[in-house]
N, C-alpha and C positions, 0 to 999 in steps of 0.2 A: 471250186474252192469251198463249198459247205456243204451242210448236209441237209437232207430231206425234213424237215421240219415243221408237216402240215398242221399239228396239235397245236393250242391255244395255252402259251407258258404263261406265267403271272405278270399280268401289265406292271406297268413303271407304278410305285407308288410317287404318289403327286407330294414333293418338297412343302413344308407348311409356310415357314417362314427364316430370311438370314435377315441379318442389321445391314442398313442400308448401305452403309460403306464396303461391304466384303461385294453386295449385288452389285453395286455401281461398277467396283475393280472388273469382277466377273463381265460386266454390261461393257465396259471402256474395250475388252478385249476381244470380245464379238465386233467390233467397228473397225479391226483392222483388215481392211482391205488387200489382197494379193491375191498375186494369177501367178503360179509356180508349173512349170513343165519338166519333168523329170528324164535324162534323158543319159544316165549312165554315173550320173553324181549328184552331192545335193544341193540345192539352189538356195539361197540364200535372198532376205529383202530386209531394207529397215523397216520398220513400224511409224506407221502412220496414223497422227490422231487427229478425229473428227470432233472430239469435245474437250476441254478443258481439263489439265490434270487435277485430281481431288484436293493433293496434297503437296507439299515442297518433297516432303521423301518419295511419296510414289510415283510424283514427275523425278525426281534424281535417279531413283531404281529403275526406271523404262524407258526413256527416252537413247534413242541410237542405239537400242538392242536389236542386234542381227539375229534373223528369226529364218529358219528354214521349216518347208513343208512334209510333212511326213502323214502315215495312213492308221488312225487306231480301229480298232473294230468294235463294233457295240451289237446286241441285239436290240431289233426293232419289239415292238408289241405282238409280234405275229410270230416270233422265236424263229426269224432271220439274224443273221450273223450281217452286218451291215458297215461296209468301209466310210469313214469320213478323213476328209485329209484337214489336218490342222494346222496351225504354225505355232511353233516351240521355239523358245532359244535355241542358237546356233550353240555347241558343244558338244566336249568328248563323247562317247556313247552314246547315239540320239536314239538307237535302236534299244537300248534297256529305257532311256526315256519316254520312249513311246510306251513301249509296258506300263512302265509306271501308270500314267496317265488312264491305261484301262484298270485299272487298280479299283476299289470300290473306298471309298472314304467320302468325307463331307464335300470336298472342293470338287472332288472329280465326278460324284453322282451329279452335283448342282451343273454342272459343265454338259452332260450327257442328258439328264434331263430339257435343258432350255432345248435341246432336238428329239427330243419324244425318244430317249434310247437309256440304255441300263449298260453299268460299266457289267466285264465277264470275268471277271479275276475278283477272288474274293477279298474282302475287306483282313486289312492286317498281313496278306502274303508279299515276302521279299521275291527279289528272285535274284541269282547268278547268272552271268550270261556268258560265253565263249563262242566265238566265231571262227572258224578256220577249215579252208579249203570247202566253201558252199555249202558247209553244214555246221549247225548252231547247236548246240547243247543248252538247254534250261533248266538250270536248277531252282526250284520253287517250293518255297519254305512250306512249314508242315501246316500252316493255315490253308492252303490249296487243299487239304482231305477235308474240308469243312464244307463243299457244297450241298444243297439239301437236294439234288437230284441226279439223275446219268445225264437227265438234256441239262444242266448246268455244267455237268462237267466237263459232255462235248463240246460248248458253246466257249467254255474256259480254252482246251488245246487247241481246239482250232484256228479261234480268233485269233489265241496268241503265235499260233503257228502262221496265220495267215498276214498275221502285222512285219513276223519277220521276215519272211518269204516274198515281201513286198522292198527289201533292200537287193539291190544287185550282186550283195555279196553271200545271201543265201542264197539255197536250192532246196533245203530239210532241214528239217527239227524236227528232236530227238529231246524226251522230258525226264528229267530227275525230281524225285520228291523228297525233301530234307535229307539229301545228297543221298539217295537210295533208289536203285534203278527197280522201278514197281510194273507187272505186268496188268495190273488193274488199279481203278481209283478205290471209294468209299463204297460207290454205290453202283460198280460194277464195268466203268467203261476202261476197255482197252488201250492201253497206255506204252506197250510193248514194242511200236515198231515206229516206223517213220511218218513223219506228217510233212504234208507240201501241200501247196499253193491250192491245189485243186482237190482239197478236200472237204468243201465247204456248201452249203445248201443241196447235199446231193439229191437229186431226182431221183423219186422211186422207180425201179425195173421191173415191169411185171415178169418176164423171168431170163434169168442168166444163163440160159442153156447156149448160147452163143458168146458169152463172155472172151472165149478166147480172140474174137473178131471185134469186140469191143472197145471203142473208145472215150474221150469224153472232149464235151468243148462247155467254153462259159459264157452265157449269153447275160447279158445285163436287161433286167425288166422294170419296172416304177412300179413302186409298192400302192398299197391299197389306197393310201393317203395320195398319191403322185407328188412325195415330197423328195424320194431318194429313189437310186437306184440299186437295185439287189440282187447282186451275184450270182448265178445259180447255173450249177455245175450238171450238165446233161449228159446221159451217157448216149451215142449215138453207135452203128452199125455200118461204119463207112468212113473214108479218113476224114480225120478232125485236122481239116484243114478252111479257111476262110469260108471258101465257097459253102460245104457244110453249116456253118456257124450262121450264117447269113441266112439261109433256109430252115435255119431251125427259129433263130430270132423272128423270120417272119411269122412262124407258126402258130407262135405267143405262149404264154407260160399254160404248164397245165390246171384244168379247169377249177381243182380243188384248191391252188397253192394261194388264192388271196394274191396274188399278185397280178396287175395290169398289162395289157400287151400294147405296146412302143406304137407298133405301125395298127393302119386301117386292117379290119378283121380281111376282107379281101387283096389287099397286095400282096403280090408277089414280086420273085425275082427275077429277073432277064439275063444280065448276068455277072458276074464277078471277075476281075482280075487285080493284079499287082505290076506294077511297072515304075521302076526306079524309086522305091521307096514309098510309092504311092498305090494306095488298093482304091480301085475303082468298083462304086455298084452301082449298077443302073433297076429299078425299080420300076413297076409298073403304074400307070399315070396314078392308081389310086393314093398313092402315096403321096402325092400332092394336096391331099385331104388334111394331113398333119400342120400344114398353116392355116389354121380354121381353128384348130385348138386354143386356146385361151392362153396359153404360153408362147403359141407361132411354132409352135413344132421342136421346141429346144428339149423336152426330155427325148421325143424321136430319134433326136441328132443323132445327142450324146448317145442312149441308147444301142445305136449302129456303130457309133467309133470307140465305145469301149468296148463291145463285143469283137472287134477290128483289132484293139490296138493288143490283144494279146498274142499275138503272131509276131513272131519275129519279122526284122523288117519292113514293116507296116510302118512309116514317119506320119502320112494323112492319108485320110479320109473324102475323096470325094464321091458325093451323090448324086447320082443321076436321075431324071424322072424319064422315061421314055428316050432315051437320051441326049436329055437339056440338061445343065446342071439347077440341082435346085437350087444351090447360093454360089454364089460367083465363085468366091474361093476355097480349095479344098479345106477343111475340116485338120489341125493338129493333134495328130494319135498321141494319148497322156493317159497316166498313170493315176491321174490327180482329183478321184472322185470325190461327187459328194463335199463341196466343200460346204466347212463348216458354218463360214457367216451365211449363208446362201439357205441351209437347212435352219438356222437359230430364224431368220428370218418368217420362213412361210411357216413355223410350227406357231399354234394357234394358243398352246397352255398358257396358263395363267402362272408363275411360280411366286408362290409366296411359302417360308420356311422361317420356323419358332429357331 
């Protein structure tokens, strides 16, 4: 789903300072707790608070609002393209809402900031949206030719290609710019053809003279921080199928990419299967190294089952170690990364904003 993006793009400028009421709201909304599994529609929860409403109007405006989970994308500091799943009001069009939300303005930097991340859509662009028969059309006002780079620009489609591509009712997206079909941006990137799912952190090839036998799988790594997990689309020489995906995830990310590898440098795999909705790995004992970690092995898990749950028919995840399991009960394949209270949590910044 992304692309190869080992270069070092302009870190997050750090917010100075807001007025304490707009931070509190922002803070009250980071403390809503949910666990959303997505699973062909969208899930819905009420809002739950852990601290006292500010106000008579902003307890009247929030209180009983049905909220569903959905996935924006952001780049990290390391110019990863990075899913985080939020919760939004439930309403019409939750997939142009999501856009929105990666939009660049004051609320949605400050939102993107509390997790170390930069919205990719630039500041002031509308967009149009059309959904029909698995493929999306985007039309994106003429503030989108205002990026100041190619790597903002890709980091712009893709994201937003990869935010819609993340509802069951796409499969591609296709980009219009101030309703004008353009085969390049500002600053030169190609704009002309289809975007999906798997076009995102691509792995570099050292070379494609086999490209016709080529294909690709997504394996999920923990970034340099091990605060999130990041996508990253490998092209492999053999079918990209579980087993593959499992063998590549044990391998760990390549060496230059600033990204962490999930399992021990020595495990490997024994073996892989699927049976009744259920993909089974058995690991070798080294892999039992992973509850020794300071988290007990939960970026590991996840790790494995979201690199799992992009295969059709995959519902869990169980793990084996030599084959014991290593937690009693299988693991629920989700769509639902990266959640956002969970990342606002372990990020360390300080944010104050004039």
């Amino acid at each position: 789903m992304k692309l190869p993006r080992f270069s070092n793009f302009p870190r997050i400028p750090m917010p100075r300072r807001v007025d304490m009421e707009r931070l509190l709201i922002v803070g009250a909304a980071g403390l809503v707790v949910v666990l959303a599994l997505r699973g062909g529609g969208e899930t819905t929860q009420t809002m739950i608070y852990e601290t006292p409403p500010l106000t008579d109007t902003v307890s009247a405006s929030l209180e009983n609002v049905e909220m569903t989970s959905t996935v924006c994308w952001y780049e990290d500091g390391d110019g990863y393209l990075v899913p985080v799943t939020r919760q939004i009001p439930l309403q019409d069009g939750i997939a142009k809402a999501t856009l929105a939300l990666m939009v660049q303005s004051s609320e949605n930097d400050l939102a993107a900031a509390r997790m170390g991340l930069t919205n990719v859509i630039p500041e002031g662009v509308t967009i149009d949206l059309d959904i029909s028969g698995g493929k999306a059309r985007v039309d994106m006002s003429a503030e989108a030719l205002n990026c100041s780079s190619a790597e903002d620009e890709l980091l712009m489609v893709q994201g937003t290609a990869a935010a819609l591509c993340g509802f069951d009712t796409v499969e591609e997206v296709t980009f219009l710019f101030d309703g004008q079909k353009r085969s390049r941006l500002t600053h030169g990137t190609d704009v002309s053809g289809v975007f999906t799912e798997d076009m995102v952190n691509v792995e570099s090839v050292a070379t494609m003279a086999d490209s016709a036998y080529a294909d690709q799988v997504q394996l999920y790594f923990p970034s340099a921080s091990g605060r999130m997990l990041v996508p990253v689309t490998r092209t492999v020489f053999s079918p990209a199928d579980l087993t593959t995906a499992i063998l590549e995830l044990a391998k760990g990310p390549k060496a230059d990419s600033g990204l962490e590898n999930p399992l021990p440098g020595d495990c490997g795999v024994k073996s892989v299967s699927i049976s009744k909705g259920i993909a089974t790995i058995d690991f070798t004992k080294e892999f039992a190294q992973v509850a020794q970690q300071s988290d007990g092995g939960y970026q590991a898990l996840q790790a494995v089952v979201f690199t799992a749950s992009q295969f059709p028919g995959v519902k869990q995840v169980q793990v084996l170690v030599d084959g014991k399991p290593f937690r009693t009960e299988p693991q629920t394949a989700t769509t639902w990364v990266n959640q956002a209270d969970e990342v606002m949590a372990q990020y360390p910044g300080v944010i104050e904003i004039d």
